[in-house]
N, C-alpha and C positions, 0 to 999 in steps of 0.2 A: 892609848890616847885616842885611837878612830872610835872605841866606843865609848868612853866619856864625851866627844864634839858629838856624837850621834844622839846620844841619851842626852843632850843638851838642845838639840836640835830639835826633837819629839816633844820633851817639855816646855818649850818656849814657842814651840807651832811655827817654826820657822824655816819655812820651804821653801824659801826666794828662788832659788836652784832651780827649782821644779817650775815654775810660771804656771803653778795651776790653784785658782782661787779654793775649786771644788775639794781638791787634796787639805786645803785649810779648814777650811770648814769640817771635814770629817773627823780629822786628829782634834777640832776644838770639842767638838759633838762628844768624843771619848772622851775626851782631858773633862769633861765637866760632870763627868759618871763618879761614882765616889770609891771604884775598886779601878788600881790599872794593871788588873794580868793581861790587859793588849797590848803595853809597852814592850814587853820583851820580843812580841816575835818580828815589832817593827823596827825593833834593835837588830836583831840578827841580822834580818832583807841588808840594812843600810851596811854591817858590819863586811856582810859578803861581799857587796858593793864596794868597800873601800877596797875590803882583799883582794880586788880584783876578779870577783866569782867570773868563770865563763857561761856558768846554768842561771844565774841571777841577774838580773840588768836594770839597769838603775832607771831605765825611761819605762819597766812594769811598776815600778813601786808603787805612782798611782792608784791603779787596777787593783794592785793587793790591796790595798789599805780599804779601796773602795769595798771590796768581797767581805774582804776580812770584819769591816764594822758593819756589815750588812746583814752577817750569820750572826756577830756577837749582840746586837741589838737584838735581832729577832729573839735570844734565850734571856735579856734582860727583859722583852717585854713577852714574853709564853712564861713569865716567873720559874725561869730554870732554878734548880736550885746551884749554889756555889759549884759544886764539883763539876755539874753538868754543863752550867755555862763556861770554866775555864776551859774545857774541851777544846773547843775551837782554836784557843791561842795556845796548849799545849801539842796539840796536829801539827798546827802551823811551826811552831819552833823547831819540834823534832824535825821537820822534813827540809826545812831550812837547813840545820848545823849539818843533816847528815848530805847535804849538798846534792838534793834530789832537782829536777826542774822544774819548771815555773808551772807548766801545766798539771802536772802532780800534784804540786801544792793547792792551787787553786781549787783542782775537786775536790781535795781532799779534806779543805775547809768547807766547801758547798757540800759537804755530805754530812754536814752537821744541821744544814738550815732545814728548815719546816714550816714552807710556803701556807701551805694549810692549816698550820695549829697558829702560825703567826699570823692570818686573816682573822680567823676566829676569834683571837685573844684583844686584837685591836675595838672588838665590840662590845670587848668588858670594862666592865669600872678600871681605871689605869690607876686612879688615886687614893694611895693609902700613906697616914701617917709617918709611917715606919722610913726614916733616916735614907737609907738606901731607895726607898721607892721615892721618895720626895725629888733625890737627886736625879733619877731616874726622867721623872716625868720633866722636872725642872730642863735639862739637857732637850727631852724633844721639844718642848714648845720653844726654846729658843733656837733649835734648828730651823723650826717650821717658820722661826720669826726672820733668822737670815733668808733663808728660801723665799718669803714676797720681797727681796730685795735684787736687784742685778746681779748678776755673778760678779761686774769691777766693783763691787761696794763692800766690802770687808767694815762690818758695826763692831764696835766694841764696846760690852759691856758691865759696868762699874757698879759697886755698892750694892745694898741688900737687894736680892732679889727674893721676890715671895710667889709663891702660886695662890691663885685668886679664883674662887667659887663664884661665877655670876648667879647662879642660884644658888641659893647661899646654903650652908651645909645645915641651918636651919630657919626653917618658914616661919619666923614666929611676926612675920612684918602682913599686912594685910593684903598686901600685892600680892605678895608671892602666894599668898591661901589662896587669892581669887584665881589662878594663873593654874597653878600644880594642887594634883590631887596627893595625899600622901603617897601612893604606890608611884606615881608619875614623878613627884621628889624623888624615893628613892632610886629609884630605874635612872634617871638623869645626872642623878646630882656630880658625880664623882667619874665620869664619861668623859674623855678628850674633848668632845663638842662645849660641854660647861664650861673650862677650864682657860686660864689663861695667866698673860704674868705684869706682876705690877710691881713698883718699888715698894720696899716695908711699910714705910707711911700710911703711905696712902693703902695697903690691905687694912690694916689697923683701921685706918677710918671708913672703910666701904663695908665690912663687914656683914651685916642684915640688912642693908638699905634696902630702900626699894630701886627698880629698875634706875630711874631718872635721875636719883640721887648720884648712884655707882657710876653712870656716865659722866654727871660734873664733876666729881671726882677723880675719875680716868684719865680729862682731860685738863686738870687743875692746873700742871705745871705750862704756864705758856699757853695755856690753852689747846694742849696738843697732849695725847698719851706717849708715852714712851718707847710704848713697843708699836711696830708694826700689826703685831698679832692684837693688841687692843684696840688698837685706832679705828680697824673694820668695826667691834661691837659697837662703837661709839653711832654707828650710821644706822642702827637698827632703832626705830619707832619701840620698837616691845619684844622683851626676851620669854617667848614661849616654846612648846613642844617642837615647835617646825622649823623654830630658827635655829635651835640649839641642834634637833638631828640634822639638819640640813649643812652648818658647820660643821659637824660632825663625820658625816659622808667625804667632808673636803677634806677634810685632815688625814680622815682614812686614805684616800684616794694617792693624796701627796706621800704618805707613811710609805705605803707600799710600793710606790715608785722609788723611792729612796732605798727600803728595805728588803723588798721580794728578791730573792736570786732567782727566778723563773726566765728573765730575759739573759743571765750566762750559760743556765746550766745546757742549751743544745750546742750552744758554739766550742764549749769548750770539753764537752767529753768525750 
């Protein structure tokens, strides 16, 4: 029964208990990924906790969950492959049931992470067709879109969502020729800096436009965009090389704040 209300509790993002927005946000960042092998070992944490673990304590949980989607993002976005991204939450389980302690666990998930291959991997194209990567990218920009929000502000968000090419994935508009050179298309186009999210609709209709068009568009409902993360393009005069990297560097910046484990791994080894 404590693990049916737990695995109920995970899937509904529902940590009233806890008074920590940020804990919210991380389980939604997961829940919106399109595999959940993270579910079990946040089952276990919670499971120990009802049993009353003496090595597990219910005020870490937090902190795990924080590590734990820290490492598992980093191998979603270094394009681990299946077996090697499950790593992490198979660590974490085992050392959970066999009632090892908290500091254990935690390294022994941070000895999965790869600060350096995940810097690198943040400077590659992130956007690919493929179902799993769609969701993938879908989950971080709508992280990044909570994150310009307060920490008391908890958004919720309904109906299709689409990911949106402000250059568009093809130039065949005369802006965009005069703007990007073909090699400069390709280098840019599919880069977290390009990238952003809009309701279904309106992607259908923004499609090749040009710059000016995709703005009134952006902001058709109400005259306001949807997302936080679009509303910024909407105040750019012109989407060229220096706005898109310059975007780009931010996102990086905010990524790796979220995702680096380099600021646990001295405190805790």
């Amino acid at each position: 029964l404590n693990s049916a209300k737990n695995y109920v509790k995970i899937i509904e993002n529902d940590f009233s208990d806890f008074d920590d927005k940020n804990l919210e946000r991380r389980t939604k960042t997961l829940s919106n990924l399109s595999n959940d092998e993270w579910v079990p070992p946040l089952m276990a944490y919670l499971n120990k906790v009802s049993n009353g673990s003496q090595k597990i304590k219910k005020e870490n949980f937090p902190k795990f969950v924080e590590i734990l989607e820290a490492v598992y993002l980093q191998g979603w976005i270094r394009k681990q492959i299946k077996s090697q991204r499950e790593g992490v939450s198979y660590t974490a389980l085992a050392l959970i049931n066999n009632d090892k302690n908290f500091s254990e666990i935690i390294n022994a998930i941070i000895s999965h992470s790869d600060n350096e291959g995940f810097k690198l991997a943040l400077d590659l194209p992130i956007y690919e067709p493929r179902p799993n990567q769609v969701a993938l990218l879908r989950s971080i920009l709508l992280r990044i879109d909570m994150e310009m929000q307060d920490i008391s502000v908890s958004k919720t968000y309904n109906g299709r969502i689409t990911i949106e090419h402000i250059l568009p994935q093809k130039i065949s508009n005369q802006y965009w020729q005069s703007e990007f050179s073909d090699e400069q298309h390709e280098f840019w186009v599919h880069r977290i800096g390009n990238l952003t999210l809009i309701s279904g609709h309106k992607n259908s209709e923004a499609q090749n436009s040009d710059f000016n068009k995709k703005k009134s568009i952006y902001k058709k409902l109400n005259s306001r965009a949807s997302f936080d993360i679009t509303k910024d393009i909407c105040d750019n005069d012109i989407w060229s090389i220096q706005t898109i990297e310059k975007r780009h560097n931010q996102f990086k910046k905010l990524m790796m704040q979220l995702w680096s484990t380099e600021k646990y791994q001295d405190s805790l080894l």
